[in-house]
Backbone as numpy.savetxt, mean C-alpha at the origin, in Angstrom:
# Nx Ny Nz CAx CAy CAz Cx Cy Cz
-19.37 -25.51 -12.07 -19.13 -25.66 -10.65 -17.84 -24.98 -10.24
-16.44 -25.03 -11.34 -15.63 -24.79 -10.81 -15.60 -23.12 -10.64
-16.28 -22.41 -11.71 -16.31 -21.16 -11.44 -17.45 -20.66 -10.45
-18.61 -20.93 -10.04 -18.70 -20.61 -8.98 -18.19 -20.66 -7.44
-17.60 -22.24 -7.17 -16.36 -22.06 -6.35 -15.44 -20.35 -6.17
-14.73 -20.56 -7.35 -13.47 -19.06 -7.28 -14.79 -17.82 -6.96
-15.81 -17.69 -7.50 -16.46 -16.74 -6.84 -16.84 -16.52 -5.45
-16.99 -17.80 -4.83 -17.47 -17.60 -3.49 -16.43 -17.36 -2.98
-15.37 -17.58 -2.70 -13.77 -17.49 -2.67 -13.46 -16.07 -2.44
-13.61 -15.60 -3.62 -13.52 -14.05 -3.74 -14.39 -12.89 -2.96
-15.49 -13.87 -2.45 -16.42 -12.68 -2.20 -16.47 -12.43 -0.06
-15.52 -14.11 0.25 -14.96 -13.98 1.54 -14.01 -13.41 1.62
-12.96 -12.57 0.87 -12.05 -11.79 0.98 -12.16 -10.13 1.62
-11.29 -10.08 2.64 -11.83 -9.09 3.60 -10.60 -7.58 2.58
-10.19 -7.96 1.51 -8.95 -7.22 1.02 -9.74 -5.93 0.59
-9.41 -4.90 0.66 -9.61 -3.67 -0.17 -8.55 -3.05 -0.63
-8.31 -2.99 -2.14 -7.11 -2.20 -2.79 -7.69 -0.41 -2.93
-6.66 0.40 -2.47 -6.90 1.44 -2.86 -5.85 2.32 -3.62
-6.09 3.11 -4.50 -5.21 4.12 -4.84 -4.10 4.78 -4.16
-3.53 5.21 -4.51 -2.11 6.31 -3.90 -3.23 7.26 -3.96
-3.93 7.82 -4.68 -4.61 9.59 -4.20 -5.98 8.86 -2.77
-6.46 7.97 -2.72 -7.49 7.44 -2.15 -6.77 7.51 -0.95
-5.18 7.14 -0.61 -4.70 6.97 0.78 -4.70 8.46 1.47
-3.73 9.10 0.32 -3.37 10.56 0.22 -4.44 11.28 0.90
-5.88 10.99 0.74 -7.09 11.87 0.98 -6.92 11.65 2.67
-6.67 10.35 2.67 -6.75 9.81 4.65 -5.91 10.98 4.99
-5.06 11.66 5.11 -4.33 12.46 5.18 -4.95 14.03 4.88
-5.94 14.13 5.11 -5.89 15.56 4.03 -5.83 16.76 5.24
-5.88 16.41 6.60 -5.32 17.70 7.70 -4.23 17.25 8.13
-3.53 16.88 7.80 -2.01 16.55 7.98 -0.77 17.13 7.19
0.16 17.28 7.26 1.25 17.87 6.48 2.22 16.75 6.33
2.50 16.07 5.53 3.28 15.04 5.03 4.90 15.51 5.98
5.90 13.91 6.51 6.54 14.71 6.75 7.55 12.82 6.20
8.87 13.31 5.76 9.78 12.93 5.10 9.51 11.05 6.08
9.86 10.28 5.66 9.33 10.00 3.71 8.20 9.76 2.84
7.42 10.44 4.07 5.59 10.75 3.37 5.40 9.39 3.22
4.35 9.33 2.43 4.08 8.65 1.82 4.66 7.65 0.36
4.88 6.33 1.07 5.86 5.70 0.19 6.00 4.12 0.12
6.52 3.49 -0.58 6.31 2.07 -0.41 6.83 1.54 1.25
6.89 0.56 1.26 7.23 -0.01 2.73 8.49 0.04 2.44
8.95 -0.83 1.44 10.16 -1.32 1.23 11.69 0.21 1.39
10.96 1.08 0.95 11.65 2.45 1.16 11.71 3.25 2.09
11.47 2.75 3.16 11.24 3.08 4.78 11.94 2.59 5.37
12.60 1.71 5.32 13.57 1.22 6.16 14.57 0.29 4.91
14.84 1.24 4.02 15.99 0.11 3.28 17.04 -1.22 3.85
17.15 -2.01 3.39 18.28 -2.72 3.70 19.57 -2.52 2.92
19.83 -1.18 2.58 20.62 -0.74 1.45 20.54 -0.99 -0.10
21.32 -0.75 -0.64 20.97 -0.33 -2.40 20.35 -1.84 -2.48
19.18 -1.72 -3.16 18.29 -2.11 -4.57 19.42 -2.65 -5.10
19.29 -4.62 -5.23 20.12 -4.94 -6.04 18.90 -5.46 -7.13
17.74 -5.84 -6.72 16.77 -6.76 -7.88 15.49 -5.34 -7.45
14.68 -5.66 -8.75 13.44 -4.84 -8.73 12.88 -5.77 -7.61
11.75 -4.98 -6.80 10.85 -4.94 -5.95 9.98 -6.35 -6.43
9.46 -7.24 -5.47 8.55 -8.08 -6.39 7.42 -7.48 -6.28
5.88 -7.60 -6.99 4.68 -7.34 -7.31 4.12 -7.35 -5.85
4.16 -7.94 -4.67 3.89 -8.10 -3.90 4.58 -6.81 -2.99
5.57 -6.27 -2.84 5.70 -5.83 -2.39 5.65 -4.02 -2.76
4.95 -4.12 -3.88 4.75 -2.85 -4.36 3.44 -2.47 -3.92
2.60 -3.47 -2.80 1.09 -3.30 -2.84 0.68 -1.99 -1.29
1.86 -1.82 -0.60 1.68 -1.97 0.36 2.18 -0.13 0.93
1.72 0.30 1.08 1.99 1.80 1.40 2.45 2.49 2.78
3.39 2.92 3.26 3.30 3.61 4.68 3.30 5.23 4.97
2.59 5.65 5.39 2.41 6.97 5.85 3.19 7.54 6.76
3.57 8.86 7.17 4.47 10.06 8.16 3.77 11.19 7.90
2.66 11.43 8.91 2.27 13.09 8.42 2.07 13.22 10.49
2.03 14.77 9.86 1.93 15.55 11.29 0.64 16.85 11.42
0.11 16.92 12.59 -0.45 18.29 12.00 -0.05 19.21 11.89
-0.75 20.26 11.43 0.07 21.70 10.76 -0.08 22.27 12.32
């Protein structure tokens, strides 16, 4: 019982993980423009990196492109 529970669970999840080249493609008539493509957290620093990034926040990607 309990594992079909976590399955049904899982299968209402609206999440889709994708790749860094899978985002990259969303982009493909665009010309990347500074800081491209990059974590969130590196887009708007709050200055120097005193602790590593947590797992959570490594999930999350933001884009800057322009057309040519």
């Amino acid at each position: 019982m309990r594992r079909r529970r976590g399955s049904a669970r899982r299968r209402r999840s609206s999440t889709y993980f994708r790749t860094r080249g899978e985002i990259e493609a969303m982009f493909h008539d665009l010309v990347f423009v500074s800081p491209g493509l990059t974590l969130l957290p590196d887009w708007w620093p709050d200055g120097p990196r005193v602790r590593p990034l947590e797992d959570v926040q490594q999930l999350i990607l933001g884009g800057l492109a322009r057309k040519p």
